[in-house]
C-alpha positions as CSV (number, residue, x, y, z in Angstrom):
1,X,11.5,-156.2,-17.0
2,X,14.0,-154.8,-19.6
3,X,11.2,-154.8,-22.6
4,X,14.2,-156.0,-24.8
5,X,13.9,-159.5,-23.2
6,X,10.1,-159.8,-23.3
7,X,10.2,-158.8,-26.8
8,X,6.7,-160.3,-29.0
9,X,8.7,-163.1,-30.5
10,X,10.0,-164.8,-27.2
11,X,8.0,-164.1,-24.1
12,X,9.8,-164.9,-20.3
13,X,7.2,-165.9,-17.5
14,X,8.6,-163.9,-14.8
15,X,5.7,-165.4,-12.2
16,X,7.1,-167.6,-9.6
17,X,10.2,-168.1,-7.7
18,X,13.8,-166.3,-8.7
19,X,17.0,-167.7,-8.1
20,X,18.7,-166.4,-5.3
21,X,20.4,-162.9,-5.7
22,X,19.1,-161.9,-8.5
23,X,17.4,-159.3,-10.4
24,X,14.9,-159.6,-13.5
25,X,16.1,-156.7,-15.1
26,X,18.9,-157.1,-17.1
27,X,20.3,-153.6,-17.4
28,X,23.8,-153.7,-16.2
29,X,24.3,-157.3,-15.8
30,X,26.4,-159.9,-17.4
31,X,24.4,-163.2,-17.3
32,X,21.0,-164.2,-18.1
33,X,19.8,-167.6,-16.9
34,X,16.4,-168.4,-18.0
35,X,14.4,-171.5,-17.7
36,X,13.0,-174.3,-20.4
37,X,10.6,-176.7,-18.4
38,X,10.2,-179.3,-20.9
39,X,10.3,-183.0,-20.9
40,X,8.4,-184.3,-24.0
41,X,10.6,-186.7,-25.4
42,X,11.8,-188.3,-21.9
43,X,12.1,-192.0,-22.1
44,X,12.1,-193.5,-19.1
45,X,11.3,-191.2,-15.7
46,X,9.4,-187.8,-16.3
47,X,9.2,-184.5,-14.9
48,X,12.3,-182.7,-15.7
49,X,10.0,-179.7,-17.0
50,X,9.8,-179.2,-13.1
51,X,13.5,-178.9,-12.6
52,X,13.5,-174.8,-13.7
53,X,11.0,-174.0,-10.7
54,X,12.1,-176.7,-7.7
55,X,16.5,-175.1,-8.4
56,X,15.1,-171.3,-7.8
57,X,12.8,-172.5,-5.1
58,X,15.4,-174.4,-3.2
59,X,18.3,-171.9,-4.0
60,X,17.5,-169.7,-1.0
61,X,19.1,-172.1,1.2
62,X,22.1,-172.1,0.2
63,X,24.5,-169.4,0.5
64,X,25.6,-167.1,-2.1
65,X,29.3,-167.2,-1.0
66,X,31.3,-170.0,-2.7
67,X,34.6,-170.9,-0.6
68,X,36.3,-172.8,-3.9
69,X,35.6,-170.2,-6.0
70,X,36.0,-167.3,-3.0
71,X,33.2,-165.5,-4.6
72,X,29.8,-164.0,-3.8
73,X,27.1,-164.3,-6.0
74,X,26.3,-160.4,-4.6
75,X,29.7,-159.2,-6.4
76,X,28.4,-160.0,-9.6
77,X,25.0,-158.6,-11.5
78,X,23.2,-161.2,-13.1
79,X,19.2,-161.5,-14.3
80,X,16.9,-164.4,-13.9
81,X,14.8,-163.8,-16.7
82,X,12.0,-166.6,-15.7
83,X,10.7,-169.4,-18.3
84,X,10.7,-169.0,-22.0
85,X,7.3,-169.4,-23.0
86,X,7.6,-172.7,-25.3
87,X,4.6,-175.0,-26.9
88,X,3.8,-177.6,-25.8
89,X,4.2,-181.0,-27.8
90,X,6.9,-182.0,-30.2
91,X,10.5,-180.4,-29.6
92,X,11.4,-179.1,-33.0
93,X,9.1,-176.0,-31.9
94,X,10.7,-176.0,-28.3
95,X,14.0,-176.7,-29.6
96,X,13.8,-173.1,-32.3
97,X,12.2,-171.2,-29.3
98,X,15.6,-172.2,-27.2
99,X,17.6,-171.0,-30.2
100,X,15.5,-167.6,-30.7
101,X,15.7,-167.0,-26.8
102,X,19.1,-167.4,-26.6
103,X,19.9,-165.0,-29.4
104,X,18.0,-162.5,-27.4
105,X,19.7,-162.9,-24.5
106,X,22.9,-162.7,-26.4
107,X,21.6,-159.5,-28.1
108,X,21.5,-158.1,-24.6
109,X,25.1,-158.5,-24.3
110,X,24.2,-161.4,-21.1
111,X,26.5,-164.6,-21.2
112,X,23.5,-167.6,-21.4
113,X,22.6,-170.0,-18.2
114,X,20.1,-172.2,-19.1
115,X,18.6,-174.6,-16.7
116,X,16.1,-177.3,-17.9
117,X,14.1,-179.2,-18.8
118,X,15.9,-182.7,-20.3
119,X,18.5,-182.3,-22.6
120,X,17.1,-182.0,-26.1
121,X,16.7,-178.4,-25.5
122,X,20.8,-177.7,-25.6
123,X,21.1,-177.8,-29.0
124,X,19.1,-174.7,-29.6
125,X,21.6,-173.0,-27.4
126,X,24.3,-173.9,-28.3
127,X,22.9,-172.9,-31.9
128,X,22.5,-169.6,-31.1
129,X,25.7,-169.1,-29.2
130,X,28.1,-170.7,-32.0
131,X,27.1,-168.3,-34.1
132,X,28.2,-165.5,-32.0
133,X,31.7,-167.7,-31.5
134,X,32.3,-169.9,-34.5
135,X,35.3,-171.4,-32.6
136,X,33.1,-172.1,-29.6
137,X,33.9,-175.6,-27.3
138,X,31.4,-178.0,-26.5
139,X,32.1,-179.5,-22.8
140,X,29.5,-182.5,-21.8
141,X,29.0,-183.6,-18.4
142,X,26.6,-186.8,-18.8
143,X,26.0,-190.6,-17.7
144,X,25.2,-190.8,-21.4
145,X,26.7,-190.1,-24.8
146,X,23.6,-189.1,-26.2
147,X,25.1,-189.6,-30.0
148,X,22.0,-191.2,-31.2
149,X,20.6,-190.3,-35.2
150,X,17.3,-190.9,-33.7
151,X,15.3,-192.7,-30.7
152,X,11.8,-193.4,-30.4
153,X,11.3,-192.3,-33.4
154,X,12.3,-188.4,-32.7
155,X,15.5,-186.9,-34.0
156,X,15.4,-184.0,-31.3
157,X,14.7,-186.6,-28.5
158,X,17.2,-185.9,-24.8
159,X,18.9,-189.2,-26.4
160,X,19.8,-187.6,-29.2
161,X,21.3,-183.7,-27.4
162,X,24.8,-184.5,-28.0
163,X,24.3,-185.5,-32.0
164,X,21.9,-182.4,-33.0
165,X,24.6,-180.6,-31.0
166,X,27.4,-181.4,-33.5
167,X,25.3,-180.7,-36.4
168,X,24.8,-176.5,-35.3
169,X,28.7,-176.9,-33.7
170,X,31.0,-175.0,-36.9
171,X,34.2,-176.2,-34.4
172,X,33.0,-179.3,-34.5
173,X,35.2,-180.0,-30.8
174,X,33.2,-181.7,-28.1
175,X,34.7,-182.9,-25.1
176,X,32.4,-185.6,-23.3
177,X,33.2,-186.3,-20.2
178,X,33.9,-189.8,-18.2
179,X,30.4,-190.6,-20.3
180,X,29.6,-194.5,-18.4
181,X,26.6,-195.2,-20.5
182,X,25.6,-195.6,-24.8
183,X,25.2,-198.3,-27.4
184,X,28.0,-200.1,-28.9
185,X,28.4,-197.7,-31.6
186,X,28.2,-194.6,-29.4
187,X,31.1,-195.2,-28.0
188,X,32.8,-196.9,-30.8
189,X,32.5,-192.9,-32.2
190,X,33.6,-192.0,-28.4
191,X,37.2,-193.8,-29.0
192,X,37.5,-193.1,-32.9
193,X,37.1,-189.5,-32.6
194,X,38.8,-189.4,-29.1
195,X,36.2,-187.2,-27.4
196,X,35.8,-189.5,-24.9
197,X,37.9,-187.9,-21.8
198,X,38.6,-189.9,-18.5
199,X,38.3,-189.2,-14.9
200,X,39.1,-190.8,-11.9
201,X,36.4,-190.0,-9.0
202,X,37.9,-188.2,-6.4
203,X,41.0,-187.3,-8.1
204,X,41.8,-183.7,-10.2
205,X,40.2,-183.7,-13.4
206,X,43.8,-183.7,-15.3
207,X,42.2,-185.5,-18.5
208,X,40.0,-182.4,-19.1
209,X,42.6,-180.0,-18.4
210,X,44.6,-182.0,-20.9
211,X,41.9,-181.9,-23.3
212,X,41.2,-178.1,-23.0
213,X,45.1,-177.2,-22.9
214,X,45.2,-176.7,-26.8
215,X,41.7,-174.6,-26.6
216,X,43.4,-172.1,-23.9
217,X,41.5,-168.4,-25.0
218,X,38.8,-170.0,-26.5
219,X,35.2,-169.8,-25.7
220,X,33.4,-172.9,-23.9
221,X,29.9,-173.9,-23.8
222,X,29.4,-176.2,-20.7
223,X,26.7,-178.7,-20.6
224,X,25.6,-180.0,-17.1
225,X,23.1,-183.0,-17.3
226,X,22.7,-183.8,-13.9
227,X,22.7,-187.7,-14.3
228,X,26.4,-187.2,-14.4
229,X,26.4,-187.5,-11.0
230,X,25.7,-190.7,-9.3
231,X,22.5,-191.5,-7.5
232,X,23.2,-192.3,-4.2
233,X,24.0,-188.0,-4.2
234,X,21.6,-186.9,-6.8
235,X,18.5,-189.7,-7.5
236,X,16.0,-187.0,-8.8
237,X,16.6,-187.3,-12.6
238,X,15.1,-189.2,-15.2
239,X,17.3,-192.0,-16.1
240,X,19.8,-192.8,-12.9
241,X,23.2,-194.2,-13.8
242,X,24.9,-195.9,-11.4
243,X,29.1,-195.5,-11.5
244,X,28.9,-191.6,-11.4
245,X,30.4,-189.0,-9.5
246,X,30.6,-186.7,-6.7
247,X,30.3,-183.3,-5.6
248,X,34.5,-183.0,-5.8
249,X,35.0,-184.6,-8.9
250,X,32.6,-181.3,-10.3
251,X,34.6,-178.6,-8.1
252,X,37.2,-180.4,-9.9
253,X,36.1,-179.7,-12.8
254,X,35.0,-176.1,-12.2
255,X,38.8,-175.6,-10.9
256,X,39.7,-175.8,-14.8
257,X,37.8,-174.4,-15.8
258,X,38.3,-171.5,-14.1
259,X,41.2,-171.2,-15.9
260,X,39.5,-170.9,-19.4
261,X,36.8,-168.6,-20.9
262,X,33.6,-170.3,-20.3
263,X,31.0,-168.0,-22.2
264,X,28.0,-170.1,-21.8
265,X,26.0,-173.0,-20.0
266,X,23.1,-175.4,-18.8
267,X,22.1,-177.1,-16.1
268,X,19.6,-180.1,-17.3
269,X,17.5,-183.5,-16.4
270,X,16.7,-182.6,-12.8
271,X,13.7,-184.5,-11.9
272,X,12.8,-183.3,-8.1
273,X,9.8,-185.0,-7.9
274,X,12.0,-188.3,-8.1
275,X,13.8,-187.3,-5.0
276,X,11.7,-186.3,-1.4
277,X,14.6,-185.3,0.2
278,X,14.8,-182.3,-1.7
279,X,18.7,-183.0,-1.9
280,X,18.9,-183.2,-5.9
281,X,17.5,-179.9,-6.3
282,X,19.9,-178.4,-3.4
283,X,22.7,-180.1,-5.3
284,X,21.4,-178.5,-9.2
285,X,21.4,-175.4,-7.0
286,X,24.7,-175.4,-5.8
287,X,25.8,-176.8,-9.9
288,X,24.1,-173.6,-10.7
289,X,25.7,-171.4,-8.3
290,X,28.9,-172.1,-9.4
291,X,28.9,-171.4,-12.9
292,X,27.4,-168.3,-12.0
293,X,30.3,-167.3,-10.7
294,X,32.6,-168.6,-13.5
295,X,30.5,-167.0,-15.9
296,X,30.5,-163.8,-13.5
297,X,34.2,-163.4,-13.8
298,X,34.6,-159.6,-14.7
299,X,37.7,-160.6,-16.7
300,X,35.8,-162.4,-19.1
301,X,32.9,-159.8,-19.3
302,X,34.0,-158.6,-22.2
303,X,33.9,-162.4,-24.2
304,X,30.0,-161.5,-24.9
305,X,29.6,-157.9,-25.7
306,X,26.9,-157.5,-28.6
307,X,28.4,-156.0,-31.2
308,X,28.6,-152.4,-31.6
309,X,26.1,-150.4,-33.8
């Protein structure tokens, strides 16, 4: 490995399983996806902090060819850097590990893909890459608003992602969408501050494309927590919603944002332990393959250049 990205301060475990078509050295590629298998603050069903391992073991049956997207993951260079090496225990540490990774990644001039892990690891991410773009859009795909001050007594717990988000986020702009499940006051904040964006199941996702219309040129953050989805396609995450959506109503999403300059993304809350059938982690696999490709676009290459000198 590139001894850039194994520097003394963030270490990558590199042993294991590598998602499919890639390389671990980053020279010459544009992405770096990197796991986080953490679960510590997960309040209901654990073992997310196997979701990393189970999407690269899985990903080999798949192909890399995408006929929405008519791309290959073999046209574009991208590095799966392995696991960061995080502690284990409360996730403040694990949350300022995320955020030092990241920056290193970023150093490399690689656009981030993070896969996790539950969701109280985004916000160390998307710290590290609003710095690099202060103007930088949030995008949640979630059954939950996750806008919580606290919950069980943690501030950085997955029930809180969304809220420690905001707080490193200098745009401020979140677009959560077709969230189904919060408090009262979650999504009294949803409607007041109109981040709360529809969609219909099966139809386009014309509410997001709305919603991102005024942002056109500006760089987006995607966060995929896997509960978004409903159960009866995806059951292997730690707190099912039922309501959710199907594998169109995400290609529908990818198809706008194909259209924009996505610069950065996860892939969280995969449980496959939860699932025997092995179909969750086949469907995170496919999530991840796709915003590979976005994130591959050669057009956009340029978005995350380190900075000269």
């Amino acid at each position: 490995m590139n001894a850039q990205a194994n520097s003394p301060e963030t270490k990558f475990d590199t042993e294991g399983a590598i998602f499919m078509a890639a390389q671990r050295d980053p020279a010459g590629c544009s992405i770096g996806m990197y796991g986080v298998p953490y679960d510590g603050t997960t309040s209901f069903r654990p073992g997310s902090r196997f979701g990393p391992s189970a999407i690269r073991d899985v990903s080999n049956g798949l192909e890399t060819y995408c006929p929405q997207l008519d791309r290959d993951l073999e046209d574009i260079d991208f590095a799966d850097l392995g696991a960061i090496d995080i502690p284990f225990g409360a996730p403040e540490p694990v949350v300022d590990a995320v955020q030092e990774a990241t920056k290193r990644v970023l150093n490399l001039g690689l656009k981030p893909l993070m896969l996790g892990g539950e969701h109280s690891i985004s916000s160390g991410a998307v710290a590290a890459v609003s710095q690099r773009h202060p103007d930088l859009i949030l995008v949640q795909l979630d059954a939950h608003a996750d806008l919580r001050q606290e919950w069980l007594g943690s501030q950085h717990s997955h029930a809180c992602a969304m809220r420690r988000c905001l707080e490193v986020l200098p745009s401020g702009e979140l677009l959560q969408l077709a969230i189904r499940s919060g408090s009262r006051e979650e999504f009294q904040e949803l409607h007041r501050k109109q981040r709360l964006i529809p969609h219909i199941q099966g139809q386009p996702a014309e509410g997001l494309a709305k919603a991102l219309a005024p942002h056109r040129g500006q760089p987006i953050y995607l966060t995929v927590d896997l509960d978004w989805f409903d159960p009866s396609l995806l059951p292997g995450t730690g707190t099912p919603e039922p309501g959710g959506f199907l594998w169109q109503d995400f290609a529908a999403v990818v198809d706008v944002l194909r259209e924009h300059q996505l610069v950065a993304a996860d892939v969280v809350e995969l449980a496959p332990q939860l699932d025997t059938s092995g179909v969750s982690s086949v469907v995170a696999a496919k999530v991840t393959r796709s915003l590979l490709l976005l994130l591959g676009d050669r057009e956009n290459c340029a978005q995350n250049e380190p900075p000269s000198g």
